[in-house]
MARKOLTI-755799 format. One line per field, with one value per atom (N, C-alpha, C): residue number from 1; atom name; z negated, y, x. Coordinates in steps of 0.1 Angstrom, whole numbers, plus 5000, padded with zeros to 4 digits. Layout:
N
num	NUM | ...
atome	CA | ...
Z	Z | ...
Y	Y | ...
X	X | ...
***
This chain:
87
num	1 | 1 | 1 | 2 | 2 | 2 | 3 | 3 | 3 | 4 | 4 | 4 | 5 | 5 | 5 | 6 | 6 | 6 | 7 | 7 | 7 | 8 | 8 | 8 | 9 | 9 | 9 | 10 | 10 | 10 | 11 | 11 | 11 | 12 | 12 | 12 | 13 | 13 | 13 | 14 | 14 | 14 | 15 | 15 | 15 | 16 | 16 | 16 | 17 | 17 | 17 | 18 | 18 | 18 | 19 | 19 | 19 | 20 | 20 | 20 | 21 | 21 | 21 | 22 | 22 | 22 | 23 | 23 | 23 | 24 | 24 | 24 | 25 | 25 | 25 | 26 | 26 | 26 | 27 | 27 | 27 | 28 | 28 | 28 | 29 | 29 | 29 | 30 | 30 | 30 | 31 | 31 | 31 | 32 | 32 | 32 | 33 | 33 | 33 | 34 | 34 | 34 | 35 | 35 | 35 | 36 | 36 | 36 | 37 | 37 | 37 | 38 | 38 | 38 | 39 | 39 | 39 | 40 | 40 | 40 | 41 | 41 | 41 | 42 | 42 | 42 | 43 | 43 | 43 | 44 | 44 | 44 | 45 | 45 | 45 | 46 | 46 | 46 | 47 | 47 | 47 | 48 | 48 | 48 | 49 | 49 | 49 | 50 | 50 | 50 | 51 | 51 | 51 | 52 | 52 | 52 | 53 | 53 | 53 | 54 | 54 | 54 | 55 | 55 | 55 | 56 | 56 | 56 | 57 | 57 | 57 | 58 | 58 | 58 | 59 | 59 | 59 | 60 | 60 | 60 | 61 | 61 | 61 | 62 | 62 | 62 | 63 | 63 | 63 | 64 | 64 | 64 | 65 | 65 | 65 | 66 | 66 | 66 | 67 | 67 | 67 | 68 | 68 | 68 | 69 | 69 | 69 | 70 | 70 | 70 | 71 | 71 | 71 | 72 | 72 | 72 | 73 | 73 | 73 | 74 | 74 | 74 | 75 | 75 | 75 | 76 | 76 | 76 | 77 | 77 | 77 | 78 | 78 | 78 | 79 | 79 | 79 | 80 | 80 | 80 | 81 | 81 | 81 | 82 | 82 | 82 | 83 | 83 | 83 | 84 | 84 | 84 | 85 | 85 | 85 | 86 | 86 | 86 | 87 | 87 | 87
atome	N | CA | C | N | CA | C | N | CA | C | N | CA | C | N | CA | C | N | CA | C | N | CA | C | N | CA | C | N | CA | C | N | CA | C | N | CA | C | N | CA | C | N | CA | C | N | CA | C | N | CA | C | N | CA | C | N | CA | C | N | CA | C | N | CA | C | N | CA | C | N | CA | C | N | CA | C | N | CA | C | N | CA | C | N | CA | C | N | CA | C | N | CA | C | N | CA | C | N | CA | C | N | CA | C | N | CA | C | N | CA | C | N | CA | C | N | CA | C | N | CA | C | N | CA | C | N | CA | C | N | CA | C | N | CA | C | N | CA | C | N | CA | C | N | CA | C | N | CA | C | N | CA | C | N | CA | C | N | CA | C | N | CA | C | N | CA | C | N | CA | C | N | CA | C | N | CA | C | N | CA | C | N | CA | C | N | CA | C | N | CA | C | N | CA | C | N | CA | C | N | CA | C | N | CA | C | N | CA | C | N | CA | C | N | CA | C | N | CA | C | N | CA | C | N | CA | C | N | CA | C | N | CA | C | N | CA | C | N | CA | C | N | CA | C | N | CA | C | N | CA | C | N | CA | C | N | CA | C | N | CA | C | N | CA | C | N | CA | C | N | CA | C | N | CA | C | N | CA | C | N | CA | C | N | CA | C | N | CA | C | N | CA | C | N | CA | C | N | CA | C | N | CA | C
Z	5170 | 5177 | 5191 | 5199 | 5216 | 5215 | 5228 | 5232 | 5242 | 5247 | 5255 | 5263 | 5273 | 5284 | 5282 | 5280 | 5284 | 5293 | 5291 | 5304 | 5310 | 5301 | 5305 | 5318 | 5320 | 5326 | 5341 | 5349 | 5366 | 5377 | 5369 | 5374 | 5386 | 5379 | 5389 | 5389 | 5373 | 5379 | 5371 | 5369 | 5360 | 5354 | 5341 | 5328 | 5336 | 5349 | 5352 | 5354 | 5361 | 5363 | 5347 | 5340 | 5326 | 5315 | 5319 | 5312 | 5310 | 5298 | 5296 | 5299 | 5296 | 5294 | 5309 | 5317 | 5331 | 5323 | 5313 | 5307 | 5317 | 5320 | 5326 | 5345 | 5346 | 5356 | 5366 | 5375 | 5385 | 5381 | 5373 | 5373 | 5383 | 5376 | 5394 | 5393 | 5381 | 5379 | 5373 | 5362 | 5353 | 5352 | 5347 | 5348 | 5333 | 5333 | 5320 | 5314 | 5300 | 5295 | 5290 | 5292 | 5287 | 5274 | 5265 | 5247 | 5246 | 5252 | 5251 | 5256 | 5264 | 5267 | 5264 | 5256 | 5252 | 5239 | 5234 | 5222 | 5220 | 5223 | 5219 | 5223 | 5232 | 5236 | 5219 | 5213 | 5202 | 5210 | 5209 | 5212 | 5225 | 5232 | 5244 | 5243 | 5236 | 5231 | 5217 | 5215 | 5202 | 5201 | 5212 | 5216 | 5223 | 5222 | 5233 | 5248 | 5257 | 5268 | 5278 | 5276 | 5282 | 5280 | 5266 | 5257 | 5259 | 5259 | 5264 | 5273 | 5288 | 5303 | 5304 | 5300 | 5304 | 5305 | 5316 | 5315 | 5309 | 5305 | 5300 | 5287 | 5283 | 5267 | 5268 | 5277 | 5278 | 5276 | 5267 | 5262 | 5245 | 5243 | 5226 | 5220 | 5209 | 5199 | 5203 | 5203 | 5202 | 5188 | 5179 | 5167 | 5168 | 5181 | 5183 | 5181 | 5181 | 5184 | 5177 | 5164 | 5152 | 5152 | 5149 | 5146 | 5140 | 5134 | 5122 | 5137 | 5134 | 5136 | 5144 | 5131 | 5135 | 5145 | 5144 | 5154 | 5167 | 5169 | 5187 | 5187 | 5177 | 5181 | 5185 | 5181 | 5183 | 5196 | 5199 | 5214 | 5224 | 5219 | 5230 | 5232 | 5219 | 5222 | 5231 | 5230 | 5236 | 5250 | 5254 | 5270 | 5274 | 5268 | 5272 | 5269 | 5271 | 5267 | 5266 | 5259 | 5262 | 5259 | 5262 | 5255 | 5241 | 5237 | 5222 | 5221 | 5214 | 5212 | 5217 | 5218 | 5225 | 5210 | 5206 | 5196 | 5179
Y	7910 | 7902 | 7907 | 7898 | 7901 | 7907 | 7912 | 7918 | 7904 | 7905 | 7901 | 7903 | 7902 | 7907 | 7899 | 7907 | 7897 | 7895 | 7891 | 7885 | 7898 | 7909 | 7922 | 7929 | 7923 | 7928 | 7931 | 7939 | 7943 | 7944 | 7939 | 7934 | 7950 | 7957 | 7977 | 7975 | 7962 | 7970 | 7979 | 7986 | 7994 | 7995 | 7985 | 7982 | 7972 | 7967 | 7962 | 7970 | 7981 | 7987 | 7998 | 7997 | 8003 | 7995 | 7979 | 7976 | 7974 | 7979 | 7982 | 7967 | 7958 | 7945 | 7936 | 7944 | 7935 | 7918 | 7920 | 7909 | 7911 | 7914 | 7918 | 7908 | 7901 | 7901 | 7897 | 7892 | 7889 | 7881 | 7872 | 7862 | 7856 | 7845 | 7842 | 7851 | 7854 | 7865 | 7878 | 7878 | 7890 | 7890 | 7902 | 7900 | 7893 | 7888 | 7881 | 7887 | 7884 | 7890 | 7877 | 7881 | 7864 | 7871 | 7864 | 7868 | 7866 | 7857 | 7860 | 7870 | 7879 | 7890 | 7902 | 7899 | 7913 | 7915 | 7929 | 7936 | 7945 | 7945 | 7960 | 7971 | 7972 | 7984 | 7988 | 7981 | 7984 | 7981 | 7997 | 7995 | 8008 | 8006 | 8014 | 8028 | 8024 | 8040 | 8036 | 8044 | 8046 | 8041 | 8038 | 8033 | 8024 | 8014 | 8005 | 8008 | 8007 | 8013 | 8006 | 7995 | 7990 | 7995 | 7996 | 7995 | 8011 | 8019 | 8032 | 8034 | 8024 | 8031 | 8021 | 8012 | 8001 | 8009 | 8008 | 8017 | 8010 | 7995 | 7986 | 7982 | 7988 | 7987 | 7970 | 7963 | 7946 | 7945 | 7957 | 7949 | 7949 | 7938 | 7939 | 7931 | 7929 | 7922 | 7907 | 7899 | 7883 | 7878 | 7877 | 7869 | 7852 | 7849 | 7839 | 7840 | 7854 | 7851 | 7866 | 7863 | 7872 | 7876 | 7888 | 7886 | 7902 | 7903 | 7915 | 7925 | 7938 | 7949 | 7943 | 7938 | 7933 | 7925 | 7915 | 7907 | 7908 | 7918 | 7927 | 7932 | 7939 | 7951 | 7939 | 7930 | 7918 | 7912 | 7909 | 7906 | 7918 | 7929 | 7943 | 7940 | 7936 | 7938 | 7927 | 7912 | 7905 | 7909 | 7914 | 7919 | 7927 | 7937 | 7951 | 7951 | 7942 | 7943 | 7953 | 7960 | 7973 | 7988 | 7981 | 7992 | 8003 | 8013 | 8013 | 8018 | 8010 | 8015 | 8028 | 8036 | 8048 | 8051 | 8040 | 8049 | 8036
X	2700 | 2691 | 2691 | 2691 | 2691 | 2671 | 2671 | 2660 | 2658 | 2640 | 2636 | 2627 | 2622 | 2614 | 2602 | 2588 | 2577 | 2573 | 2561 | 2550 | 2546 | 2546 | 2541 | 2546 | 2559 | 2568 | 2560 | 2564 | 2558 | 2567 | 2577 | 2590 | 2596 | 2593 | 2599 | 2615 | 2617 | 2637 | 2639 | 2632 | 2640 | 2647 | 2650 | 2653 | 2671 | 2672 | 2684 | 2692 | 2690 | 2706 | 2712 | 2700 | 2702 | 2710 | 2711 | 2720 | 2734 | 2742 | 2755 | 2765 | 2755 | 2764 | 2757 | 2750 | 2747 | 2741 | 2739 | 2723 | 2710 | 2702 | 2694 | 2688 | 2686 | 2685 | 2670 | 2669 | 2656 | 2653 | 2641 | 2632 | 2625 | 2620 | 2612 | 2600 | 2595 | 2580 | 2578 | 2594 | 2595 | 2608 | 2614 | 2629 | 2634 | 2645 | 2650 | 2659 | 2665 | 2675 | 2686 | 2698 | 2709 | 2710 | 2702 | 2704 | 2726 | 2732 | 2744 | 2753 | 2745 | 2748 | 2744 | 2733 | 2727 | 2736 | 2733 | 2741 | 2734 | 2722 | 2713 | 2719 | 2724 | 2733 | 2743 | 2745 | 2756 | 2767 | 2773 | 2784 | 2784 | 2776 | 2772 | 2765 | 2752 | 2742 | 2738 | 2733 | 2729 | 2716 | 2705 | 2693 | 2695 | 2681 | 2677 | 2676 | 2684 | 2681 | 2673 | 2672 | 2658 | 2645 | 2645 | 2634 | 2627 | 2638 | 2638 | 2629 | 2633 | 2627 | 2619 | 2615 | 2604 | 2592 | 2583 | 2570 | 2560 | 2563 | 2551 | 2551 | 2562 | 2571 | 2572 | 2575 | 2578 | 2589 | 2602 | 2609 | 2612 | 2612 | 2612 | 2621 | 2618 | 2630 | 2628 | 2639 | 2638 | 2643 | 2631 | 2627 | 2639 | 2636 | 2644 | 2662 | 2666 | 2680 | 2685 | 2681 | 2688 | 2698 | 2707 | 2723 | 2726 | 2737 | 2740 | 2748 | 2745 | 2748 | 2766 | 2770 | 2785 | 2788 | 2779 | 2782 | 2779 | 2765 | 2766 | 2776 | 2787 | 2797 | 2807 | 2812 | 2822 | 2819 | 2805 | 2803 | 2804 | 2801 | 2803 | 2817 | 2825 | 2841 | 2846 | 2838 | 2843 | 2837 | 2829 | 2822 | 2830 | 2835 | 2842 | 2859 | 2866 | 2879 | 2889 | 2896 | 2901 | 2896 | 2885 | 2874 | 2869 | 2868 | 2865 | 2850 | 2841 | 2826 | 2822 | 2813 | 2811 | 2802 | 2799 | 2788 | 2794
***
């Protein structure tokens, strides 16, 4: 399941240059995440790295956009060509 940014958000940035797959970007109020980009860092860390550094904990799971362990690792692979998982 992709992660998402709430309303909580205070929009610091932080949580953008932490992402492995460049999902992450500027909102018009809070920052967003492209669920077709995200992979829960599978593939990259072994943790959420947003979820990690957010100081407001605004980033969490999206209920909306489910998906198996496997199928982040297939999209890390299709993001990362060439590449072999780190974790």
């Amino acid at each position: 399941m992709a992660f998402k940014i709430t309303e909580e958000c205070i929009s610091c940035g932080a949580c953008e240059p932490e992402c492995p797959n460049n999902a992450i970007t500027e909102g018009e109020t809070v920052y967003v995440i492209d669920p077709v980009r995200c992979t829960e860092c599978v593939g990259s860390f072994s943790t959420k790295q947003c979820a990690d550094i957010c100081p407001v904990d605004s980033c969490v799971p999206d209920e909306a956009n489910q998906e198996s362990h496997e199928a982040l690792l297939e999209r890390w692979r299709g993001l990362h060509p060439g590449e072999e998982p780190k974790v």
